[in-house]
mmJSON file of the N, C-alpha and C atoms, coordinates in Angstrom:
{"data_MODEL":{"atom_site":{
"group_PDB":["ATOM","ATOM","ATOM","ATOM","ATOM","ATOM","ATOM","ATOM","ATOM","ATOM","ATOM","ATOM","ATOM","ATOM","ATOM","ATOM","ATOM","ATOM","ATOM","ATOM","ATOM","ATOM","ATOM","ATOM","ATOM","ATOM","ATOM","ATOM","ATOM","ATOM","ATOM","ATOM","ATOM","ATOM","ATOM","ATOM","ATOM","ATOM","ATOM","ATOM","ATOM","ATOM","ATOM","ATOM","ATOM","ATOM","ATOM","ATOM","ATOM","ATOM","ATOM","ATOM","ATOM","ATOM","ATOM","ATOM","ATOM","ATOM","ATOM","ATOM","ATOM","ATOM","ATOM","ATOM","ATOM","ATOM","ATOM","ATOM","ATOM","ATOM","ATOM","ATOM","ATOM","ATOM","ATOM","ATOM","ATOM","ATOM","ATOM","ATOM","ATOM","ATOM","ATOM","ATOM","ATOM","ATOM","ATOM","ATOM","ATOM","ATOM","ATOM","ATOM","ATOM","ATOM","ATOM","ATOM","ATOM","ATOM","ATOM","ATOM","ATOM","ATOM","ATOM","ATOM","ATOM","ATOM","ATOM","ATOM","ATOM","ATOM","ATOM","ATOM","ATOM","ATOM","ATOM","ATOM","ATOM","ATOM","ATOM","ATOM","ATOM","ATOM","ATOM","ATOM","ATOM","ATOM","ATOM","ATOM","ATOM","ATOM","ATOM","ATOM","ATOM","ATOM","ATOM","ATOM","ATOM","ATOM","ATOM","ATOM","ATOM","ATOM","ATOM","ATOM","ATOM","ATOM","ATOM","ATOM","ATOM","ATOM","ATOM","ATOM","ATOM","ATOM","ATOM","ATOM","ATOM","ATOM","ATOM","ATOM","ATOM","ATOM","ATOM","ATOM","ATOM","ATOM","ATOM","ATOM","ATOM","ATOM","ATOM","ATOM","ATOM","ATOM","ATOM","ATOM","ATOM","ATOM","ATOM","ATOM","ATOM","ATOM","ATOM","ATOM","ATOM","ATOM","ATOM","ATOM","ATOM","ATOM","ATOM","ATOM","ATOM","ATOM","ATOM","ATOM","ATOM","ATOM","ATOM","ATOM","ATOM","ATOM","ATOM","ATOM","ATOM","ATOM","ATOM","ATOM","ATOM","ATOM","ATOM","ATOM","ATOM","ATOM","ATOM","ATOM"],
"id":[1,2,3,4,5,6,7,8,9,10,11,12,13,14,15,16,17,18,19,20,21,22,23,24,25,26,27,28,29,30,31,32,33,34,35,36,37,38,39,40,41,42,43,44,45,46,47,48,49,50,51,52,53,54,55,56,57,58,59,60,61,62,63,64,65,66,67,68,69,70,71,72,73,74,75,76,77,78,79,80,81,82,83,84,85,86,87,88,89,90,91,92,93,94,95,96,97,98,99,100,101,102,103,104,105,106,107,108,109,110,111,112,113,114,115,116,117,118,119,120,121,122,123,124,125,126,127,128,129,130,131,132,133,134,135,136,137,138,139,140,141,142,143,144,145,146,147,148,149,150,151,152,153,154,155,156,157,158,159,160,161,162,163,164,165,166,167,168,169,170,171,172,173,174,175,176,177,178,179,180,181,182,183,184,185,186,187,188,189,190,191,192,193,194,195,196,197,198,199,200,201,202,203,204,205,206,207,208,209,210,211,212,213,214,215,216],
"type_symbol":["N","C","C","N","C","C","N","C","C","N","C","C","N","C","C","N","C","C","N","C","C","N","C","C","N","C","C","N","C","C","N","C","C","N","C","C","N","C","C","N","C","C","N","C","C","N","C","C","N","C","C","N","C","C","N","C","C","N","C","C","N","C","C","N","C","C","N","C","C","N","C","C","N","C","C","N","C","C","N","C","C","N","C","C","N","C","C","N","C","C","N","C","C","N","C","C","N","C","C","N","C","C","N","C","C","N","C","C","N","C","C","N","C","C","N","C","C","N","C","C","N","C","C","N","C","C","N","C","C","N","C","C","N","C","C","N","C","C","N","C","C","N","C","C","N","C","C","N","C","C","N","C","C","N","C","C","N","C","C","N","C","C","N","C","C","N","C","C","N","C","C","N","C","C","N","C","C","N","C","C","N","C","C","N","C","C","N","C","C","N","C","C","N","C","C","N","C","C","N","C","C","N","C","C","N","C","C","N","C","C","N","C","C","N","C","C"],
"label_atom_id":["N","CA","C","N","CA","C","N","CA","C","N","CA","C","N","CA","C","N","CA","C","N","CA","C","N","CA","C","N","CA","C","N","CA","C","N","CA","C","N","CA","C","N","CA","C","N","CA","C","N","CA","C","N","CA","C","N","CA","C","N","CA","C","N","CA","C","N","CA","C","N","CA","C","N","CA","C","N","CA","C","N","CA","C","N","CA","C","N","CA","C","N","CA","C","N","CA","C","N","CA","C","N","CA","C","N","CA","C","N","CA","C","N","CA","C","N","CA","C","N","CA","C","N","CA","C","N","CA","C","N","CA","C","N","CA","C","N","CA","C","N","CA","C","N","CA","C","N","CA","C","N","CA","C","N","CA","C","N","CA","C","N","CA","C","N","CA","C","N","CA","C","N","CA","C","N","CA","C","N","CA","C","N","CA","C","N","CA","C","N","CA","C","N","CA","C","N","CA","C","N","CA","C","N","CA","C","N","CA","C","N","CA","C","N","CA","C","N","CA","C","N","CA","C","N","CA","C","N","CA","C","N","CA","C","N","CA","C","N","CA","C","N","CA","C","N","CA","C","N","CA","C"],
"label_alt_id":[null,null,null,null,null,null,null,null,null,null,null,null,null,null,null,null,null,null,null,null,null,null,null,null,null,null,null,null,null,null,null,null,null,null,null,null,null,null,null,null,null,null,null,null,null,null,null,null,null,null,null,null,null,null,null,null,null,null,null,null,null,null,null,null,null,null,null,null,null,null,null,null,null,null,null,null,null,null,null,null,null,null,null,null,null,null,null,null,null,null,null,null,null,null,null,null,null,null,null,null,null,null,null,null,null,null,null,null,null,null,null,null,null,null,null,null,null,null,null,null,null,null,null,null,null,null,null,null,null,null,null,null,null,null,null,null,null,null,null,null,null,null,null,null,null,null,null,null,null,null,null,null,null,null,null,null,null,null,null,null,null,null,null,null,null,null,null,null,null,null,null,null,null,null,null,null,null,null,null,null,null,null,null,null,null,null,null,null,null,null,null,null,null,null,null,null,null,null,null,null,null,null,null,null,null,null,null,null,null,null,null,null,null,null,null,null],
"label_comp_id":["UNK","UNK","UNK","UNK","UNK","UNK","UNK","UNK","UNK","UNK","UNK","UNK","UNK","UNK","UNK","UNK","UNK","UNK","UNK","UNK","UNK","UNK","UNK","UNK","UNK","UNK","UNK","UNK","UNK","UNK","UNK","UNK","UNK","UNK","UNK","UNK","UNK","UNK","UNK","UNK","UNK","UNK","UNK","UNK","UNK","UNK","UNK","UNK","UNK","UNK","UNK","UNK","UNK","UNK","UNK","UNK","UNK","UNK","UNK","UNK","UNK","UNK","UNK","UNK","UNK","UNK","UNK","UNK","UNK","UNK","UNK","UNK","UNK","UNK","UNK","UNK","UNK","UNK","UNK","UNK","UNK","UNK","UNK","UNK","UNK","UNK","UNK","UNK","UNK","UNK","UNK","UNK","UNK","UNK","UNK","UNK","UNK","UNK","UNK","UNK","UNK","UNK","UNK","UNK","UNK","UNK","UNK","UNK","UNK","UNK","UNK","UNK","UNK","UNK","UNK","UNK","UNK","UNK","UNK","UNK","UNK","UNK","UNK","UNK","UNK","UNK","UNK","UNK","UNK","UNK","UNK","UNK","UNK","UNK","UNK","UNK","UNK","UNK","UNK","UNK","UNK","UNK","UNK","UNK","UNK","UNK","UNK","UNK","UNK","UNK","UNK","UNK","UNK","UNK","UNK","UNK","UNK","UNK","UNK","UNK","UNK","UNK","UNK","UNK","UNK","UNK","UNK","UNK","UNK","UNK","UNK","UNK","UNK","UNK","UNK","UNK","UNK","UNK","UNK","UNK","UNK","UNK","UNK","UNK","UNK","UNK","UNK","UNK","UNK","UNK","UNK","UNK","UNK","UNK","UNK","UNK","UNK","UNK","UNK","UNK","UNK","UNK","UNK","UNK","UNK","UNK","UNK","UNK","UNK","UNK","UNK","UNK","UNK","UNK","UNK","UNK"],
"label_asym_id":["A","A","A","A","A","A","A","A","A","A","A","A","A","A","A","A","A","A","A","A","A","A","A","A","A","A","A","A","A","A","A","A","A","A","A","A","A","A","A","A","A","A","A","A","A","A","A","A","A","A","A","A","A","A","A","A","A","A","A","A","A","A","A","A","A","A","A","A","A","A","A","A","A","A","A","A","A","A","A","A","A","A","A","A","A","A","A","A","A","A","A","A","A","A","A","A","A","A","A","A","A","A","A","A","A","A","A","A","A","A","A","A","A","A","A","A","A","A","A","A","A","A","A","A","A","A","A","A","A","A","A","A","A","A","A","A","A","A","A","A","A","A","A","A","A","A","A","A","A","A","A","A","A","A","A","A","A","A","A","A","A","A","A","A","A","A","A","A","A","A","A","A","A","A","A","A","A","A","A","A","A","A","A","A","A","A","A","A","A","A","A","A","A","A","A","A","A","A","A","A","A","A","A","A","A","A","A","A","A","A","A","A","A","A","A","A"],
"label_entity_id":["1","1","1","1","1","1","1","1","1","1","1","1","1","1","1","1","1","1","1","1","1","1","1","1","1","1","1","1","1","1","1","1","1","1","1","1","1","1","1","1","1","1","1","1","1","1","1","1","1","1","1","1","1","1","1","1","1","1","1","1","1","1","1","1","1","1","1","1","1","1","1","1","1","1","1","1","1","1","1","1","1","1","1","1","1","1","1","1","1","1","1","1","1","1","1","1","1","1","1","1","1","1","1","1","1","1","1","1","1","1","1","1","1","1","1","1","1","1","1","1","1","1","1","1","1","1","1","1","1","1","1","1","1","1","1","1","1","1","1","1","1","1","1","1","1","1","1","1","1","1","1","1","1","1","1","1","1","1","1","1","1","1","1","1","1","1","1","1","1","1","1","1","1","1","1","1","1","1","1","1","1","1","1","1","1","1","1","1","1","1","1","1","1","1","1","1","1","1","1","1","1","1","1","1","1","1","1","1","1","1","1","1","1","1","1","1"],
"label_seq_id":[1,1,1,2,2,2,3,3,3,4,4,4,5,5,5,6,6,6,7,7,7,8,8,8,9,9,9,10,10,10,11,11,11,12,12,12,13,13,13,14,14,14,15,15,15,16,16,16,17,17,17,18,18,18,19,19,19,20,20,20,21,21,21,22,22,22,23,23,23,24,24,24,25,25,25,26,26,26,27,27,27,28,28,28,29,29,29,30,30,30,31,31,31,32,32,32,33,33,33,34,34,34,35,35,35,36,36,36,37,37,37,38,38,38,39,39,39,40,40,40,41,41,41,42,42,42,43,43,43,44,44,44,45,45,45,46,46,46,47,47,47,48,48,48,49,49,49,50,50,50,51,51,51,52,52,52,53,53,53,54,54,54,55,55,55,56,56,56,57,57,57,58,58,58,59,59,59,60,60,60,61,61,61,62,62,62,63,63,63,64,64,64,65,65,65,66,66,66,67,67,67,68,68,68,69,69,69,70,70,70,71,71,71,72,72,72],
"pdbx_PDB_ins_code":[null,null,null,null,null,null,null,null,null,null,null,null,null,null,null,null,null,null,null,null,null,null,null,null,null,null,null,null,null,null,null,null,null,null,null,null,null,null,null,null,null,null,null,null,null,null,null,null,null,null,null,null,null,null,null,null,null,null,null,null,null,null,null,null,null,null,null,null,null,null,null,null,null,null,null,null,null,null,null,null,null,null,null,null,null,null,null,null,null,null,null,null,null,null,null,null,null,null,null,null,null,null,null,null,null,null,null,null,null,null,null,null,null,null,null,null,null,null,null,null,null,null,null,null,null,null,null,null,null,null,null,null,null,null,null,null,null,null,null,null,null,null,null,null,null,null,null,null,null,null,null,null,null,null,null,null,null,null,null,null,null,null,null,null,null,null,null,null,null,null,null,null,null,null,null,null,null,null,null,null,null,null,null,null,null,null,null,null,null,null,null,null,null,null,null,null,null,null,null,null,null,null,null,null,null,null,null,null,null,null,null,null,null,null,null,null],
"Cartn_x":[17.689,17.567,18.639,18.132,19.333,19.682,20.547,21.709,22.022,21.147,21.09,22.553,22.592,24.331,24.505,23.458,23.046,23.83,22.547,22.711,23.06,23.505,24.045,23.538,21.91,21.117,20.076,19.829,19.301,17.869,17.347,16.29,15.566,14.385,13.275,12.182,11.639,10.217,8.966,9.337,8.424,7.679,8.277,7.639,7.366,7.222,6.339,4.717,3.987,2.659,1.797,0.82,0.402,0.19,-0.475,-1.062,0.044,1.402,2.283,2.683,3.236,3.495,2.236,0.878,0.088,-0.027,0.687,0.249,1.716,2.689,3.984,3.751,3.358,3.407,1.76,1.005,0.245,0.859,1.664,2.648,3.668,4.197,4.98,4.357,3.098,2.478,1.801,1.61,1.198,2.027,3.33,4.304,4.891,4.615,4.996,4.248,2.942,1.891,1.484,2.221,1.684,2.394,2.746,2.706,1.995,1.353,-0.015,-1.231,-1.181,-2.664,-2.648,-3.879,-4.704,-3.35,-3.203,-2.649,-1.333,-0.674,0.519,0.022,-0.888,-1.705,-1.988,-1.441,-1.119,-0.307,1.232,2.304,1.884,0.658,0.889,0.591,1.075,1.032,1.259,-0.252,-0.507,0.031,1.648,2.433,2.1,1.345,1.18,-0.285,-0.999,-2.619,-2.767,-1.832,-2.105,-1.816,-1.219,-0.631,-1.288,-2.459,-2.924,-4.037,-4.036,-4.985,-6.463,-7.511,-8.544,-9.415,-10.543,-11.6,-12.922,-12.337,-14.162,-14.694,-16.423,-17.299,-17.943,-18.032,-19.372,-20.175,-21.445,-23.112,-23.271,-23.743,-24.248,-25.508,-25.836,-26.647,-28.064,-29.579,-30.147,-30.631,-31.332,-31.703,-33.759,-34.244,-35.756,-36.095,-35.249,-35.82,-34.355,-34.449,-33.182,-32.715,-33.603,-32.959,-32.094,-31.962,-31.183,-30.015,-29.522,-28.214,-27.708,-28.954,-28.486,-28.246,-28.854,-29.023,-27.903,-27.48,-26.236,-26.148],
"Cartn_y":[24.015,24.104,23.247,22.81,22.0,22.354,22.614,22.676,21.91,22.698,21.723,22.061,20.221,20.479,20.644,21.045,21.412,22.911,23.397,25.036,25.659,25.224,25.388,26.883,26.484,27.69,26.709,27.47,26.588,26.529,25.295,24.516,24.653,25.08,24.748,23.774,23.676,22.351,23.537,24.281,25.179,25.855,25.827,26.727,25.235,24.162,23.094,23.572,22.991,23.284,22.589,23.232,22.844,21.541,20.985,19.891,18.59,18.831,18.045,18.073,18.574,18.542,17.788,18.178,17.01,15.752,15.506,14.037,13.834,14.283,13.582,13.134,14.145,13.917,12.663,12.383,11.446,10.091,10.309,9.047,8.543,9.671,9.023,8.915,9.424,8.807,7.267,7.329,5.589,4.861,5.096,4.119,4.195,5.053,4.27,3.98,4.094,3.198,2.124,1.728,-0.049,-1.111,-0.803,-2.314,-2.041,-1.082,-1.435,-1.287,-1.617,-1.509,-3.057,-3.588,-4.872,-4.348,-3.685,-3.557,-4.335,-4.583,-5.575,-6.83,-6.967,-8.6,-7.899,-7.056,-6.884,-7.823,-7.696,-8.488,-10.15,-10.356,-12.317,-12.901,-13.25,-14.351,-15.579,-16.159,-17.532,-18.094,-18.64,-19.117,-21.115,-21.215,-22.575,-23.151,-22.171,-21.94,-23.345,-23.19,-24.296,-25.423,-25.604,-27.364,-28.147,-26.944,-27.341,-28.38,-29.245,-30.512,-30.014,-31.005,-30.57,-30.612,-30.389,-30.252,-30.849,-31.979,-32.985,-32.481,-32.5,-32.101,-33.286,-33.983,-35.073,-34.458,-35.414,-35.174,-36.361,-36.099,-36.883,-37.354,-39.074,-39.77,-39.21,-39.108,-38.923,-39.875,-39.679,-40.279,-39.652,-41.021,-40.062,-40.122,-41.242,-40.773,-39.824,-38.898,-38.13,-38.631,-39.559,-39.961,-41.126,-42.258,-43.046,-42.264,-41.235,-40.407,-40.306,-39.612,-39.421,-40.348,-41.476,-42.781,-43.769,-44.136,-44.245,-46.004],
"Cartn_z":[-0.047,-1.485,-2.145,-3.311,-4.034,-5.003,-5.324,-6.322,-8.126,-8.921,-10.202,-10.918,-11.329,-11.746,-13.177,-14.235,-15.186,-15.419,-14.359,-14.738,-13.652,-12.748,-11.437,-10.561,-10.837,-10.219,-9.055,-8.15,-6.859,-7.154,-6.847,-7.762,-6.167,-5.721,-4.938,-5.001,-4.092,-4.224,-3.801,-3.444,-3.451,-4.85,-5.679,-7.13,-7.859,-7.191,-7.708,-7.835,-8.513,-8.063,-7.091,-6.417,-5.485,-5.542,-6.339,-6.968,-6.722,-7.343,-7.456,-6.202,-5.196,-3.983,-2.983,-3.34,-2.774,-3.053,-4.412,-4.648,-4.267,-4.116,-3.748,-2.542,-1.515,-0.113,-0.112,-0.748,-0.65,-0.879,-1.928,-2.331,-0.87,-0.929,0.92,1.896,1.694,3.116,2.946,1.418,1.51,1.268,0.896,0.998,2.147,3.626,4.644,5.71,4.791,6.176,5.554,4.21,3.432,4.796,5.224,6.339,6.854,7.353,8.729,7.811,6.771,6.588,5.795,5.243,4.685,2.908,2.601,1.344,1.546,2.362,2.252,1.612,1.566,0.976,-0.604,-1.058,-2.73,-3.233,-2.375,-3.075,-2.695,-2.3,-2.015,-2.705,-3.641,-5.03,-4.952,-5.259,-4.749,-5.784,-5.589,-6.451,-6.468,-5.518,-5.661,-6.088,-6.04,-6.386,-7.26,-8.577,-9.765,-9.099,-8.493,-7.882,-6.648,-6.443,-5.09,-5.017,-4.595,-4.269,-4.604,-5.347,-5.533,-3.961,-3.481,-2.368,-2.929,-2.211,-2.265,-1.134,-2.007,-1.194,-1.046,-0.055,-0.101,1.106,0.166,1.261,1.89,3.046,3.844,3.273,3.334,2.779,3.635,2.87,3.195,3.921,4.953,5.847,5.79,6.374,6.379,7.872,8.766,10.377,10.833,11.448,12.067,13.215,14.13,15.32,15.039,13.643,13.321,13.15,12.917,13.193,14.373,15.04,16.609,17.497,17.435,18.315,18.505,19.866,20.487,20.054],
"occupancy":[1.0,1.0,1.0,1.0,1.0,1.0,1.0,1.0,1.0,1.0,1.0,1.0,1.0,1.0,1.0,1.0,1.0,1.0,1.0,1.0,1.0,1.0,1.0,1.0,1.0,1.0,1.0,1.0,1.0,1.0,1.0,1.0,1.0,1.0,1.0,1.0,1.0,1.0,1.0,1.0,1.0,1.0,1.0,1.0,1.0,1.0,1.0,1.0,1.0,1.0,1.0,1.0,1.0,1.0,1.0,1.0,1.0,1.0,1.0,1.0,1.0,1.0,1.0,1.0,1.0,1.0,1.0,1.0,1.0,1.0,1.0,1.0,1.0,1.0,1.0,1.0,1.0,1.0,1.0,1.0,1.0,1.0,1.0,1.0,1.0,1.0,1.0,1.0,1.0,1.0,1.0,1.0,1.0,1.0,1.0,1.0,1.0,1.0,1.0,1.0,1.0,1.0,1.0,1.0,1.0,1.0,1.0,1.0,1.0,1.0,1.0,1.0,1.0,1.0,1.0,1.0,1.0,1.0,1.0,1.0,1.0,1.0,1.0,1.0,1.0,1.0,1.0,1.0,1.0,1.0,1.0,1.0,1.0,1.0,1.0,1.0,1.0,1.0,1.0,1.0,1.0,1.0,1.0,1.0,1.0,1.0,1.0,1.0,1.0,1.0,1.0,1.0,1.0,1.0,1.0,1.0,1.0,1.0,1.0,1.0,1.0,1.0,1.0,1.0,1.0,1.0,1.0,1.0,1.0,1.0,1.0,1.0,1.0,1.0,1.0,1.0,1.0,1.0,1.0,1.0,1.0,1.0,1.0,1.0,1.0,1.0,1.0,1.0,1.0,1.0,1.0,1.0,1.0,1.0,1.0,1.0,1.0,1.0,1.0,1.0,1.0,1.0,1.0,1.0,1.0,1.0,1.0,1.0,1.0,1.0,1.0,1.0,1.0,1.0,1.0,1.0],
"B_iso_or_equiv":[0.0,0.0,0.0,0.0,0.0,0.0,0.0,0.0,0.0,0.0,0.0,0.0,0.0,0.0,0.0,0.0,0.0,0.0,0.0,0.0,0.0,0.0,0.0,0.0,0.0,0.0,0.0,0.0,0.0,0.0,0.0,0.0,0.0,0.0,0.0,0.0,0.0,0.0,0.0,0.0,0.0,0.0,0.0,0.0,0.0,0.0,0.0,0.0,0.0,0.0,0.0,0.0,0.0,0.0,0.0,0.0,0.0,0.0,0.0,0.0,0.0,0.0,0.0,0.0,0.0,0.0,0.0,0.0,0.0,0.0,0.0,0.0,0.0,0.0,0.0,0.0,0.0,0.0,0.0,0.0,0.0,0.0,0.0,0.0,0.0,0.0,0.0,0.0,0.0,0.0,0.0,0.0,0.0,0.0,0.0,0.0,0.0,0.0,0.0,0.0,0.0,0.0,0.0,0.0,0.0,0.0,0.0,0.0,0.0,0.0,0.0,0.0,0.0,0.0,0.0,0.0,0.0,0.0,0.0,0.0,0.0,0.0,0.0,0.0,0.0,0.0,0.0,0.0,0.0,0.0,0.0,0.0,0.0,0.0,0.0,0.0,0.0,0.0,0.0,0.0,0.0,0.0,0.0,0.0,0.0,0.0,0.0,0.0,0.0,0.0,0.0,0.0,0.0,0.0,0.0,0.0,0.0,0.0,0.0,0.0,0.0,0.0,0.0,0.0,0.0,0.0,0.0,0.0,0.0,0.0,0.0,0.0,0.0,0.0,0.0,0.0,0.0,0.0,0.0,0.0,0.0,0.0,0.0,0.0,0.0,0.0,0.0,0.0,0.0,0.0,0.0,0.0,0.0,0.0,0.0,0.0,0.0,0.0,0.0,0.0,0.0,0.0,0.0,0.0,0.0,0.0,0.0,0.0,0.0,0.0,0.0,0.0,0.0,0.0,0.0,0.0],
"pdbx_formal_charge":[null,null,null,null,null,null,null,null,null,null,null,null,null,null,null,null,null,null,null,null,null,null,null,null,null,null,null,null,null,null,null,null,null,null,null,null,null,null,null,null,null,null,null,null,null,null,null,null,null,null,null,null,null,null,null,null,null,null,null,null,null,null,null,null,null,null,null,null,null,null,null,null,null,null,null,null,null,null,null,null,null,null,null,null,null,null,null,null,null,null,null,null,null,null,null,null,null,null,null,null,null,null,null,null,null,null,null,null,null,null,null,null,null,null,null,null,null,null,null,null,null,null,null,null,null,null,null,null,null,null,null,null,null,null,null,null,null,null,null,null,null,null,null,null,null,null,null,null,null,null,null,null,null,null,null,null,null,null,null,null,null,null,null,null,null,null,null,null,null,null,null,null,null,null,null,null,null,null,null,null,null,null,null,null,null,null,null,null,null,null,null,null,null,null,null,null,null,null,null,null,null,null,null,null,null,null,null,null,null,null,null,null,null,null,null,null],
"auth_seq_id":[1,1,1,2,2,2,3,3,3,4,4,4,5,5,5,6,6,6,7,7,7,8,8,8,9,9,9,10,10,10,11,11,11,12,12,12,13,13,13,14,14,14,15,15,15,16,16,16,17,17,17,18,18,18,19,19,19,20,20,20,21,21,21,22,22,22,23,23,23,24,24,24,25,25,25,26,26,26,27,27,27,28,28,28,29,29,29,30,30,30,31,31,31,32,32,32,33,33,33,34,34,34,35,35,35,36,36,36,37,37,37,38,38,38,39,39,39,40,40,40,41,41,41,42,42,42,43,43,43,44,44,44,45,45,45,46,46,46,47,47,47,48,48,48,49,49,49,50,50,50,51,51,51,52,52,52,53,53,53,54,54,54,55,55,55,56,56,56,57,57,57,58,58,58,59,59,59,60,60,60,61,61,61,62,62,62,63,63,63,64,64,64,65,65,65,66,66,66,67,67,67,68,68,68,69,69,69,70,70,70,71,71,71,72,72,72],
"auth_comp_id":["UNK","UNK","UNK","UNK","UNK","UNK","UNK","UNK","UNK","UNK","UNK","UNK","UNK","UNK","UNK","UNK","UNK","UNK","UNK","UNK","UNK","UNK","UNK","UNK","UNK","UNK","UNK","UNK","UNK","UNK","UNK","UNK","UNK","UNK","UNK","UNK","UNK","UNK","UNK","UNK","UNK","UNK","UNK","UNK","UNK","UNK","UNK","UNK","UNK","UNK","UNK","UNK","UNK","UNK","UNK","UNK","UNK","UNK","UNK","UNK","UNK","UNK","UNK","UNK","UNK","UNK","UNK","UNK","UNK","UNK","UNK","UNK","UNK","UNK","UNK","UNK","UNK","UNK","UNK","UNK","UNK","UNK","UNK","UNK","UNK","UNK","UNK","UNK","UNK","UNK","UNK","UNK","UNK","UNK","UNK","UNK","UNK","UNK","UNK","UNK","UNK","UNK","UNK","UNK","UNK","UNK","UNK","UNK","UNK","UNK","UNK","UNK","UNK","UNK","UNK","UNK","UNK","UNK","UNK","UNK","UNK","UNK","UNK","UNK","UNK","UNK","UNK","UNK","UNK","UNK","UNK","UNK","UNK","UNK","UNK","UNK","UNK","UNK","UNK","UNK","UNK","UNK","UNK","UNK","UNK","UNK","UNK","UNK","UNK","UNK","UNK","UNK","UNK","UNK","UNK","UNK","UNK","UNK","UNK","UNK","UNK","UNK","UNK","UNK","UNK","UNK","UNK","UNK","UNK","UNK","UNK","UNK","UNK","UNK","UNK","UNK","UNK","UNK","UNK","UNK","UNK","UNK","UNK","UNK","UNK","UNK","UNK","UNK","UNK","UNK","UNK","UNK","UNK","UNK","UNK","UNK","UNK","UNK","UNK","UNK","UNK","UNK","UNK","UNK","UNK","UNK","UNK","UNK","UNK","UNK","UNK","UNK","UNK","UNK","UNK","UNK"],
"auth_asym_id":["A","A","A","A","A","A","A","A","A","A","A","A","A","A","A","A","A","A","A","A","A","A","A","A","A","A","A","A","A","A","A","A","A","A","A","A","A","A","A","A","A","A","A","A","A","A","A","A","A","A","A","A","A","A","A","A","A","A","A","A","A","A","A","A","A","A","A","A","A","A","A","A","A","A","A","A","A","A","A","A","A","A","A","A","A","A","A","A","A","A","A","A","A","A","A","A","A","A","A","A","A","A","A","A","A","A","A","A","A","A","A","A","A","A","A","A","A","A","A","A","A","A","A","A","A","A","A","A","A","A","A","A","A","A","A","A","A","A","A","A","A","A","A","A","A","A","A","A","A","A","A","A","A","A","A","A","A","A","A","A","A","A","A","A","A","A","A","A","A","A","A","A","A","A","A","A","A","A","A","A","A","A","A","A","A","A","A","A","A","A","A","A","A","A","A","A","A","A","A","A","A","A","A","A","A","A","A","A","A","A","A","A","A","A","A","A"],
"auth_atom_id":["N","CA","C","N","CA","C","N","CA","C","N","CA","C","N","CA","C","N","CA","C","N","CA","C","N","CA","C","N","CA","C","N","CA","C","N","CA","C","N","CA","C","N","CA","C","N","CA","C","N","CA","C","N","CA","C","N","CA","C","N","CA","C","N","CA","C","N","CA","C","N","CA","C","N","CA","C","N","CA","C","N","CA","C","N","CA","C","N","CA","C","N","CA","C","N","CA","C","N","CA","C","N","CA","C","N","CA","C","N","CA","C","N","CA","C","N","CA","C","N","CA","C","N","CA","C","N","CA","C","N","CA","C","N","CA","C","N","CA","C","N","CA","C","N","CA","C","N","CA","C","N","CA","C","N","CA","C","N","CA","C","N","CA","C","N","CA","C","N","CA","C","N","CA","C","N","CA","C","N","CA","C","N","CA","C","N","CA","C","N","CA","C","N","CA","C","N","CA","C","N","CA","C","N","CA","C","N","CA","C","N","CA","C","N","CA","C","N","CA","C","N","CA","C","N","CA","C","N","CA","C","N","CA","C","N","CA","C","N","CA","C","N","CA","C","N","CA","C","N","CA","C"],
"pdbx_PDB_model_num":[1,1,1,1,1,1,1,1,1,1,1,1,1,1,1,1,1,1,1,1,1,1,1,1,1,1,1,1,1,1,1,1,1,1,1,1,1,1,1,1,1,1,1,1,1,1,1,1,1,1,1,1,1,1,1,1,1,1,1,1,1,1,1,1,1,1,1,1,1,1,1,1,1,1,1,1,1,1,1,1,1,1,1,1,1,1,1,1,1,1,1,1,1,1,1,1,1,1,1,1,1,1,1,1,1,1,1,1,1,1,1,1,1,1,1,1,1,1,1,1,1,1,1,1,1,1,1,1,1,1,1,1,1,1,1,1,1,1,1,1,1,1,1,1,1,1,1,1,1,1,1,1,1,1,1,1,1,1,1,1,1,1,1,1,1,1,1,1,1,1,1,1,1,1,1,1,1,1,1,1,1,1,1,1,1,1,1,1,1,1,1,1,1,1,1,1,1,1,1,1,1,1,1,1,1,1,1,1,1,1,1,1,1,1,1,1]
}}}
């Protein structure tokens, strides 16, 4: 039990309500399984996103025989 330095009467986690004690203990359990799960990829901020080189797409010229592609 801990000790409030207020009123110096011993403060429990027990006469919390149920409610609040489940979402606490939900809170520490996901803040210490955020490294093994896909949620570590929250904090990755694609800080270079804006500066990044554009992506050409080119097509291959049509062709109407297919073996002029293939042919050695």
């Amino acid at each position: 039990m801990a000790v409030s330095l207020a009123s110096r009467t011993r403060v429990s986690s027990a006469h919390a309500p149920l409610v609040y004690q489940l979402h606490a203990l939900l809170a520490l359990a996901l803040f210490a399984l955020w490294p093994y799960t896909s949620l570590v990829h929250a904090f990755a901020v694609p800080l270079t996103y804006p500066a990044r080189p554009y992506v050409v797409y080119r097509s291959r010229a049509r062709t109407t025989d297919r073996r002029s592609r293939t042919a050695a």
